[in-house]
N, C-alpha and C positions, 0 to 999 in steps of 0.2 A: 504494500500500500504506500510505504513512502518514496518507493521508485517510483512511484506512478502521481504521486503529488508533487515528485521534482520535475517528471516530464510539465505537469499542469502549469507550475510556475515558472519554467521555460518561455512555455510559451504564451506568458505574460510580457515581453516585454515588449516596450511599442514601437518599438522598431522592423515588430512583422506584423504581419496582416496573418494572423495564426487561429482568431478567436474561435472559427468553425470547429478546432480540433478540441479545444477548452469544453463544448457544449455536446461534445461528443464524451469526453470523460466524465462530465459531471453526474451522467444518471447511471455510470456505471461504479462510480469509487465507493459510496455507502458500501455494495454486496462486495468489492475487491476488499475495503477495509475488517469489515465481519467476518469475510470468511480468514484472510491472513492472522488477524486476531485471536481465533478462537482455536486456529490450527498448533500441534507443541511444534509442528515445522512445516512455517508457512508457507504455501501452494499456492499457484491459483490452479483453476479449474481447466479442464482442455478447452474448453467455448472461450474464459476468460483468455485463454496462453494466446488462441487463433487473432481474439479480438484486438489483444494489445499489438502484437506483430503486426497486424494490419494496418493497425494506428500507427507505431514508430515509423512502420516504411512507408506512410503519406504524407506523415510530416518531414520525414527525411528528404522526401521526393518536393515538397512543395519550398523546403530550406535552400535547396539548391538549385531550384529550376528560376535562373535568373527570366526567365519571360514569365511568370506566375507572379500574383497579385502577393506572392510574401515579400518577394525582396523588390517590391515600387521602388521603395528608397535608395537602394542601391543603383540600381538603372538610372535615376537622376543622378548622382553622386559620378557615377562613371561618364554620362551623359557632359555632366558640369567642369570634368576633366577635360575633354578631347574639347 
């Protein structure tokens, strides 16, 4: 659960355009946080394992993909170079 609340606040900060992934985590952390909790060695669940890898590798994909609405600011910045 606390990997996944440092992914969250990653992708706080405002220099991306990330929030879509924020709202995708939020209705899932309560059941990641319970269940890691309650476990004596905490797991997530196969559904939860699929879900978060699909998460990391869109947001990894949307961190990198300079034409994608995350990194606007950077495109100006490179833009404001040349």
């Amino acid at each position: 659960a606390h990997q996944v609340a440092l992914l969250y606040q990653c992708l706080s900060f405002q220099n991306l355009n990330l929030q879509r992934f924020k709202r995708q985590i939020e209705p899932q952390f309560e059941e990641i946080k319970a269940r890691t909790e309650r476990a004596t060695v905490p797991a997530l669940s196969e559904t939860q394992k699929e879900w978060l890898w699909h998460l990391t590798d869109e947001v990894m994909h949307a961190a990198v993909d300079l034409r994608g609405e995350a990194s606007g600011h950077i495109r100006e910045w490179i833009e404001a170079m040349t």
